[in-house]
Biopython code that builds the backbone (N, CA, C, O; Angstrom):
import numpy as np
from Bio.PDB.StructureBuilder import StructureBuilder

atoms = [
    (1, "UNK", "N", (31.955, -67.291, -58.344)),
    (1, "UNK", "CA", (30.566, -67.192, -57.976)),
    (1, "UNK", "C", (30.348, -67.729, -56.562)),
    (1, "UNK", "O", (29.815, -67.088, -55.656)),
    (2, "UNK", "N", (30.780, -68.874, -56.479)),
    (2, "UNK", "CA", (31.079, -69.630, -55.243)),
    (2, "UNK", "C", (31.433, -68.532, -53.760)),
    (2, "UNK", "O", (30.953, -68.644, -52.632)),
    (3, "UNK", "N", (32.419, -67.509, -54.264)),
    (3, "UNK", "CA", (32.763, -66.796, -53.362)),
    (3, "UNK", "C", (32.023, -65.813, -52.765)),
    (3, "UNK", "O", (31.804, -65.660, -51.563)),
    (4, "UNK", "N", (31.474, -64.838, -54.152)),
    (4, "UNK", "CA", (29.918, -64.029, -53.252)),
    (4, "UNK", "C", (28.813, -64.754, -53.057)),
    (4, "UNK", "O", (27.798, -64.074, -52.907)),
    (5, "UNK", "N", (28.690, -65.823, -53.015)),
    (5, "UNK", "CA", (27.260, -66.733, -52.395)),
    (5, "UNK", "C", (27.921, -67.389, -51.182)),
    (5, "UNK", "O", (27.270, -68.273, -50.626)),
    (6, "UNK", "N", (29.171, -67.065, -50.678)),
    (6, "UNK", "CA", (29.336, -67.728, -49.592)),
    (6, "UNK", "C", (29.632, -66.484, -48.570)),
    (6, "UNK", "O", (29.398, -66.687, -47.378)),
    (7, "UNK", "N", (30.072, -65.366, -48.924)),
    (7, "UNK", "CA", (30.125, -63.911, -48.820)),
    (7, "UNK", "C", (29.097, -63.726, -48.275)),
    (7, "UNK", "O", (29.038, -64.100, -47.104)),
    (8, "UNK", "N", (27.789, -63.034, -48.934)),
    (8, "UNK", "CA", (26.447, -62.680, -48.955)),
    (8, "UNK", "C", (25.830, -63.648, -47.542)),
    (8, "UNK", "O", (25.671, -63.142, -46.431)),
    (9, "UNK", "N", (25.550, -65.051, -47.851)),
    (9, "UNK", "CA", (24.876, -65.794, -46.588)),
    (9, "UNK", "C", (26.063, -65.866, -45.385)),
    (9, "UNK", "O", (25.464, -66.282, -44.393)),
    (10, "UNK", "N", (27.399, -65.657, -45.055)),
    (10, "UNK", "CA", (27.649, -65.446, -44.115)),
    (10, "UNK", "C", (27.438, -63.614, -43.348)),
    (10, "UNK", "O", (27.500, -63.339, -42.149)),
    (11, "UNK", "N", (27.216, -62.742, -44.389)),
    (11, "UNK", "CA", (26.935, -61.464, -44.261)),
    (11, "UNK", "C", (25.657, -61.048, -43.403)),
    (11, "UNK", "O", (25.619, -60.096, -42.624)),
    (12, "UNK", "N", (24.190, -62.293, -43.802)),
    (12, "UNK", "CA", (23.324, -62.377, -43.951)),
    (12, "UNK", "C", (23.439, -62.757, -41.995)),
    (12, "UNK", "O", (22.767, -62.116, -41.187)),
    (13, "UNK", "N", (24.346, -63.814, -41.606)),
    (13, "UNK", "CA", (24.149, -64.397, -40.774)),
    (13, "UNK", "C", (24.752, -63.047, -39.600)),
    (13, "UNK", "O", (24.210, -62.709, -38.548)),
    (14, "UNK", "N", (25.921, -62.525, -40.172)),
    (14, "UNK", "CA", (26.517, -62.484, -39.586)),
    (14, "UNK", "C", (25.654, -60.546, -38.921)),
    (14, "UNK", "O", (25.825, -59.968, -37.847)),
    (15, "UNK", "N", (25.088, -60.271, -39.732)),
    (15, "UNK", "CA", (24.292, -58.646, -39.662)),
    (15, "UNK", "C", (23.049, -59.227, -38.442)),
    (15, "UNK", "O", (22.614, -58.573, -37.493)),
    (16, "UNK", "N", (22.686, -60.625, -38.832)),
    (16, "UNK", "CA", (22.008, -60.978, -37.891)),
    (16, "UNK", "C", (22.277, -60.682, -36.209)),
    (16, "UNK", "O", (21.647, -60.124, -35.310)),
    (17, "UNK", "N", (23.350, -61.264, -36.315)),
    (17, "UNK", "CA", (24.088, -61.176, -35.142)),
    (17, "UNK", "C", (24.156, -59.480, -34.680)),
    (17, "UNK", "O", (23.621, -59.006, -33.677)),
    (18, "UNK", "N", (24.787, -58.897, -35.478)),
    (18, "UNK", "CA", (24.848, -57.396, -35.206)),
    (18, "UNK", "C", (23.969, -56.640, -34.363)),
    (18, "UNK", "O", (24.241, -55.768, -33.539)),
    (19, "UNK", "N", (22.353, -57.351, -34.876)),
    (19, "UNK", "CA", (21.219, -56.709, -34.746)),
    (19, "UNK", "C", (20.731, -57.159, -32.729)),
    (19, "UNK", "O", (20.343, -56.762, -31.630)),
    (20, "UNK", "N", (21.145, -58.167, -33.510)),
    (20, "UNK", "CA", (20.790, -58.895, -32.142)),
    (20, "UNK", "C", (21.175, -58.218, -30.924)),
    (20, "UNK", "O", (20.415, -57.932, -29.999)),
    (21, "UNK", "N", (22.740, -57.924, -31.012)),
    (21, "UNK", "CA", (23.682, -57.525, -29.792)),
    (21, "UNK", "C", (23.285, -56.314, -30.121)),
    (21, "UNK", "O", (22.755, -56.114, -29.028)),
    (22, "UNK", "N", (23.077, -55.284, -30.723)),
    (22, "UNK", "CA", (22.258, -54.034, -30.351)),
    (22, "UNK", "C", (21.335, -53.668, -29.667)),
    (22, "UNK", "O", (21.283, -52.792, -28.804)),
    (23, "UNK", "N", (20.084, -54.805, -30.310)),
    (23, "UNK", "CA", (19.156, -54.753, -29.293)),
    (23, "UNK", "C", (19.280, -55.142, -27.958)),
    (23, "UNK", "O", (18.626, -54.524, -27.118)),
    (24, "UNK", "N", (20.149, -56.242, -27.551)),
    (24, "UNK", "CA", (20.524, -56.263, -26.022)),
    (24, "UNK", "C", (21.470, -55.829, -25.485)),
    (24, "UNK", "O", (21.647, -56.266, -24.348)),
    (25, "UNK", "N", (22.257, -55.042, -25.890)),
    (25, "UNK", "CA", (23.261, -53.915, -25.232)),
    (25, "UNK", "C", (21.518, -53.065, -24.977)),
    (25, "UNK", "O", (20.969, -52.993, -23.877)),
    (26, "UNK", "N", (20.926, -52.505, -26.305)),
    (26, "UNK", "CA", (19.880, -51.506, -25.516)),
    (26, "UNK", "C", (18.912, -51.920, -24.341)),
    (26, "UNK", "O", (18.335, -51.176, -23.547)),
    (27, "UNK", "N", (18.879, -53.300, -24.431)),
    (27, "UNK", "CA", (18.007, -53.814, -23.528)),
    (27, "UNK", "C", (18.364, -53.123, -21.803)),
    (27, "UNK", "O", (17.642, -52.611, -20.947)),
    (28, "UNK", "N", (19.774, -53.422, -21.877)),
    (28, "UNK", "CA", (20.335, -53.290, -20.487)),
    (28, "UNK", "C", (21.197, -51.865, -20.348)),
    (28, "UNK", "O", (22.030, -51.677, -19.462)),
    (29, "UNK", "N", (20.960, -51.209, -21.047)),
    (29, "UNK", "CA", (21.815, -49.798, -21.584)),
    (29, "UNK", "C", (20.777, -48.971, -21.747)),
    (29, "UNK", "O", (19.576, -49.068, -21.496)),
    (30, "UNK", "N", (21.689, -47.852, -22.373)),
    (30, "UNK", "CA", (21.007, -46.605, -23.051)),
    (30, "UNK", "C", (20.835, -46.866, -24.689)),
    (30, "UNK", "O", (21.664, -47.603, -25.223)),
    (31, "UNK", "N", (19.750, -46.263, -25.513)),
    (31, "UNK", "CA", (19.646, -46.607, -26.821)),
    (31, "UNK", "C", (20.734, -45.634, -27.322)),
    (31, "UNK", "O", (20.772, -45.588, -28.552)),
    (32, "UNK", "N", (21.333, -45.106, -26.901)),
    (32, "UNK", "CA", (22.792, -44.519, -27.522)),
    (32, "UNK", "C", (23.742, -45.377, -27.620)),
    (32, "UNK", "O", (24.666, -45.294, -28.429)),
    (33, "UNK", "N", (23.519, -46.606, -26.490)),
    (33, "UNK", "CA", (24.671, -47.207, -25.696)),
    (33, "UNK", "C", (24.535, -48.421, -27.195)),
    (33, "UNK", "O", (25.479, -48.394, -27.985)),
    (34, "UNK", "N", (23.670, -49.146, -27.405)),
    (34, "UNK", "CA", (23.215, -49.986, -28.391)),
    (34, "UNK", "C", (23.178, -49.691, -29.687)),
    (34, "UNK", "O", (23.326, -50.640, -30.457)),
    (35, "UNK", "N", (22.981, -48.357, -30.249)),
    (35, "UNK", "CA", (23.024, -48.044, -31.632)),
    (35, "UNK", "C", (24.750, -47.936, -32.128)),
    (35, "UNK", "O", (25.191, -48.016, -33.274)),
    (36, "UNK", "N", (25.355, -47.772, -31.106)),
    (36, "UNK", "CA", (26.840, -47.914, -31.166)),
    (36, "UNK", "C", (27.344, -48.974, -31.286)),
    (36, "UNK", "O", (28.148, -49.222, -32.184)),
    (37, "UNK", "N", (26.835, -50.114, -30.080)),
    (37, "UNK", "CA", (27.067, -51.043, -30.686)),
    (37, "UNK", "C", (26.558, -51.755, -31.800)),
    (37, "UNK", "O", (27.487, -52.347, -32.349)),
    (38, "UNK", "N", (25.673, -51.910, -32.259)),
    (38, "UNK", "CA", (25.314, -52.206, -33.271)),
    (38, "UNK", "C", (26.149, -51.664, -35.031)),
    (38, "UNK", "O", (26.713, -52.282, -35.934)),
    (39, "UNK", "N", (25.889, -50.594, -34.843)),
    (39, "UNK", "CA", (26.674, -49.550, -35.550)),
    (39, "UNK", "C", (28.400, -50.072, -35.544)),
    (39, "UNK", "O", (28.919, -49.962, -36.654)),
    (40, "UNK", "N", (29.149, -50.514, -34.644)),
    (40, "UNK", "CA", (30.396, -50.827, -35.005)),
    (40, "UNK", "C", (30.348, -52.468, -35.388)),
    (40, "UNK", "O", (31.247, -52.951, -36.076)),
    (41, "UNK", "N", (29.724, -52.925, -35.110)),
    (41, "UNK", "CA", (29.493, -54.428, -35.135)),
    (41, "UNK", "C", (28.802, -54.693, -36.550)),
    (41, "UNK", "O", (28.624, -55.757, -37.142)),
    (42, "UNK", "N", (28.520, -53.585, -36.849)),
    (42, "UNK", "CA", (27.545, -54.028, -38.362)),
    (42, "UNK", "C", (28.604, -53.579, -39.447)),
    (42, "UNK", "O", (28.308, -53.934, -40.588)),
    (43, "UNK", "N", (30.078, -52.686, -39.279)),
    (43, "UNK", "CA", (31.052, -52.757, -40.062)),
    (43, "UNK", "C", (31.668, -54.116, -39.956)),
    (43, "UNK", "O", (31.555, -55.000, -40.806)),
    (44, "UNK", "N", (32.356, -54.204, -38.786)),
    (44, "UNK", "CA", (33.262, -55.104, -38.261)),
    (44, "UNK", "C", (32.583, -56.813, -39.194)),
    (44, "UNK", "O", (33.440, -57.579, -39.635)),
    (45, "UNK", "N", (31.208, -57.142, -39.349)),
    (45, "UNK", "CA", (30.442, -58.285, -39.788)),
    (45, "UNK", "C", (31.083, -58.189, -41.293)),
    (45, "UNK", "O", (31.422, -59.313, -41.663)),
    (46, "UNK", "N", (31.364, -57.113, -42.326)),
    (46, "UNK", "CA", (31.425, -57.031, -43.769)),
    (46, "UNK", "C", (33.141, -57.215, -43.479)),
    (46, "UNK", "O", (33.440, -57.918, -44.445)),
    (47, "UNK", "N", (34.075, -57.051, -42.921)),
    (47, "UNK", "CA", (35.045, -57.552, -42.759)),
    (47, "UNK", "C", (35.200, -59.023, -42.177)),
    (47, "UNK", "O", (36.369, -59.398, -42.272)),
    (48, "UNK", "N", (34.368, -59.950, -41.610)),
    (48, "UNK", "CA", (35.139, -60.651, -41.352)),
    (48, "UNK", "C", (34.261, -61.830, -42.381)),
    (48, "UNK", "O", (34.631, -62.982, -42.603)),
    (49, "UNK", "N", (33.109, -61.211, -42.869)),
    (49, "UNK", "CA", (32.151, -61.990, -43.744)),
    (49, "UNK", "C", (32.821, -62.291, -44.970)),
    (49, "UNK", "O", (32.440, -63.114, -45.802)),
    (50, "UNK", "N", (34.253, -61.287, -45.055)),
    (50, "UNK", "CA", (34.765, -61.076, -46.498)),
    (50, "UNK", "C", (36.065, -62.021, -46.076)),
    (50, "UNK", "O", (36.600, -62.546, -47.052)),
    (51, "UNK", "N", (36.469, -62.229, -45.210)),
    (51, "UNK", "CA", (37.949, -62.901, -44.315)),
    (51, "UNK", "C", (37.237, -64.357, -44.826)),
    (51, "UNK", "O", (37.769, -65.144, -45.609)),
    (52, "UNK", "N", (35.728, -64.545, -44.110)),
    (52, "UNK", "CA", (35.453, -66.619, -43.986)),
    (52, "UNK", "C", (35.680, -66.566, -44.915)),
    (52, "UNK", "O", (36.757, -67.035, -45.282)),
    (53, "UNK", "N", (34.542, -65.787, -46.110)),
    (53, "UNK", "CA", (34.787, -66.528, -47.496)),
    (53, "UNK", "C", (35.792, -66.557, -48.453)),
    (53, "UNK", "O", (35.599, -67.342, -49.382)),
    (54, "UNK", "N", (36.545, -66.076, -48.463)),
    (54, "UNK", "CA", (37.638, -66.022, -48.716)),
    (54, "UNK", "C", (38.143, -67.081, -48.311)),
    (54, "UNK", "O", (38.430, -67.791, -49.275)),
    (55, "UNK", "N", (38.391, -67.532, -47.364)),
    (55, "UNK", "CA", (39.209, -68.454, -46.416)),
    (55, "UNK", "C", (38.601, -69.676, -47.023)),
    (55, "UNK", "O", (39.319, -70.451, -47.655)),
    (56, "UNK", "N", (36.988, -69.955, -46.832)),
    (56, "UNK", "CA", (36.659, -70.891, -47.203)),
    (56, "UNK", "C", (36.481, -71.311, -48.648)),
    (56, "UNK", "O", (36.025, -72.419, -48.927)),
    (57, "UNK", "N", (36.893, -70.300, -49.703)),
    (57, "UNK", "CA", (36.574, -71.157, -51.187)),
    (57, "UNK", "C", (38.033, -70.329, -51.572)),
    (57, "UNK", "O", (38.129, -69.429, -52.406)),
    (58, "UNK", "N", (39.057, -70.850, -50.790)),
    (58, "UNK", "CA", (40.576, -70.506, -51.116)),
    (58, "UNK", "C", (40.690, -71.687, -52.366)),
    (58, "UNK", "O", (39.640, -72.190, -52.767)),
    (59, "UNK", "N", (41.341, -71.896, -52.664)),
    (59, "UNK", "CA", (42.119, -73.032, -54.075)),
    (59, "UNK", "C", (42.699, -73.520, -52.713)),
    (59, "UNK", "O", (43.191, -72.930, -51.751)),
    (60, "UNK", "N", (42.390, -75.136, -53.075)),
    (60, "UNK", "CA", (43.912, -75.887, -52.116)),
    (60, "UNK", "C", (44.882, -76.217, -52.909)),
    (60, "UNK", "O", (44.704, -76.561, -54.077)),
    (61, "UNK", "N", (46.062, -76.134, -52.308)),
    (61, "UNK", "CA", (46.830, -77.299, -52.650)),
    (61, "UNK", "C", (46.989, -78.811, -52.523)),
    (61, "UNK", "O", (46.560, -79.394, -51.528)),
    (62, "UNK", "N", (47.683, -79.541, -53.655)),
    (62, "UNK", "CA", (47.684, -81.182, -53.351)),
    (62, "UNK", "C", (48.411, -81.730, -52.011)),
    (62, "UNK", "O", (48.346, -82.891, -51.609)),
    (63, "UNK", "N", (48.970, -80.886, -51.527)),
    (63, "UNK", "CA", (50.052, -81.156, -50.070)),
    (63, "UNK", "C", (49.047, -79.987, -48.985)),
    (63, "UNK", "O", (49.052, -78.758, -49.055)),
    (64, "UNK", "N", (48.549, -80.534, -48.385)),
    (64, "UNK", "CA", (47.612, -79.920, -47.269)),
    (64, "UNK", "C", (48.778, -79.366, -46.518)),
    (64, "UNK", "O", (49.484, -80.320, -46.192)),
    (65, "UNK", "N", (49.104, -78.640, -46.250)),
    (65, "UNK", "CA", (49.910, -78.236, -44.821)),
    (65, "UNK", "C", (51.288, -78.470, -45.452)),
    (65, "UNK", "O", (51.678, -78.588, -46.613)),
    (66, "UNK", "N", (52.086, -78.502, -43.821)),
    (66, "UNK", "CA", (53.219, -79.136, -44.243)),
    (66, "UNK", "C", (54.429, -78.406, -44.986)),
    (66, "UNK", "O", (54.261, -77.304, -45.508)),
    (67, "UNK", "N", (55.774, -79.136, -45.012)),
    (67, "UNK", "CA", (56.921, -77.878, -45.746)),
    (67, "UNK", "C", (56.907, -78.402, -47.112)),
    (67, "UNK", "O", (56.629, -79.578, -47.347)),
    (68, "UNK", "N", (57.209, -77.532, -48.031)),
    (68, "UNK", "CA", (57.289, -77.488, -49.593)),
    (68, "UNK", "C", (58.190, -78.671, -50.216)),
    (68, "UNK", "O", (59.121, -79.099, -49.534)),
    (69, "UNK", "N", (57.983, -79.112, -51.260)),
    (69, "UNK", "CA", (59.015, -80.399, -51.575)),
    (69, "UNK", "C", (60.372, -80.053, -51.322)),
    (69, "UNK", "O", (60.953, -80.800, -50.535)),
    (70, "UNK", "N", (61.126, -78.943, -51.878)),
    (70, "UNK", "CA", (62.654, -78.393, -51.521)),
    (70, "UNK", "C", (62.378, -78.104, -49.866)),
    (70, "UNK", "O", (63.448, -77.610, -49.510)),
    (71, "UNK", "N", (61.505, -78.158, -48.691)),
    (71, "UNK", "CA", (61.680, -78.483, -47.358)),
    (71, "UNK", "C", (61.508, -79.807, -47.086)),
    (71, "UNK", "O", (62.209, -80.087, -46.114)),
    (72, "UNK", "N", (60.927, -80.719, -47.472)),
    (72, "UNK", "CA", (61.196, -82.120, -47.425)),
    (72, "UNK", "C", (62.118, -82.347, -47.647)),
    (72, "UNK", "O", (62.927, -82.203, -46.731)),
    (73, "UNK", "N", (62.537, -82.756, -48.731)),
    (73, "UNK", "CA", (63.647, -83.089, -49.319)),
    (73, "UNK", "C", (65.391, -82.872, -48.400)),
    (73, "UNK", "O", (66.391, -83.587, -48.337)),
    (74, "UNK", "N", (65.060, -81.647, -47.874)),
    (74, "UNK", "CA", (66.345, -81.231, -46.626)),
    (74, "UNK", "C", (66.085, -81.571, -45.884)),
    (74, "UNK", "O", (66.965, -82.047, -45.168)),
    (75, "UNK", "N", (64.707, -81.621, -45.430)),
    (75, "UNK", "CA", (64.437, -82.255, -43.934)),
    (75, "UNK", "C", (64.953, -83.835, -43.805)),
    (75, "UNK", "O", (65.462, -84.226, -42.755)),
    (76, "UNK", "N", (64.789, -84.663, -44.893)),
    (76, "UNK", "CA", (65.190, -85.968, -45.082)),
    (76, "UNK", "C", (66.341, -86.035, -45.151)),
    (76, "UNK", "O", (66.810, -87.171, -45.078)),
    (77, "UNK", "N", (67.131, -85.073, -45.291)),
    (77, "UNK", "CA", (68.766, -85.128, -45.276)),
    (77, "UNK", "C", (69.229, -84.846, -43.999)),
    (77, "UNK", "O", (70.371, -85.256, -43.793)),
    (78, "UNK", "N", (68.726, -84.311, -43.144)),
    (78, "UNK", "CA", (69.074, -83.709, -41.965)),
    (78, "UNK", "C", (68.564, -84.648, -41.226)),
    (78, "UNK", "O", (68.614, -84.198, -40.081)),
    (79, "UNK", "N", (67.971, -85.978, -41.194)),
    (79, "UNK", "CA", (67.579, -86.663, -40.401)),
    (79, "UNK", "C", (68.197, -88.372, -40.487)),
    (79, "UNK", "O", (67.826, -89.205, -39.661)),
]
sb = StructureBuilder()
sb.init_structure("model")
sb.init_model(0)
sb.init_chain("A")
sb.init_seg("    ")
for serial, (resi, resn, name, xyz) in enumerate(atoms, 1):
    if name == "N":
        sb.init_residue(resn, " ", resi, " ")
    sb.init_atom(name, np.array(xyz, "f"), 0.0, 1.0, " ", f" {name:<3s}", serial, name[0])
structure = sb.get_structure()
């Protein structure tokens, strides 16, 4: 659940953005020039809206980072 409520409000934020840079590409452009951008920028937002959250309500592990116990374990031998 965690994941489409973190999905959705970065989607939310992120279409924001979309809108925004459309309207000022058209500001200083052609409204062809801006509906394009907007238009690729408003896909590109549902991909990377789907990348944060994801990213951010991943499962951790108890070892943050770092090499796996069988890479410790050699690394301590090799040193």
């Amino acid at each position: 659940m965690s994941l489409l409520v973190i999905f959705i409000i970065s989607l939310v934020i992120g279409q924001s953005l979309s809108v925004g840079l459309g309207l000022l590409v058209e500001r200083y452009s052609t409204p062809y020039t801006g509906m394009v951008t907007f238009i690729g920028s408003y896909f590109v937002m549902f991909w990377l809206a789907w990348r944060f959250a994801v990213r951010i309500t991943a499962p951790r592990s108890p070892e943050r980072g770092g090499l796996s116990s069988a890479g410790k374990s050699s690394a301590r031998e090799v040193a």
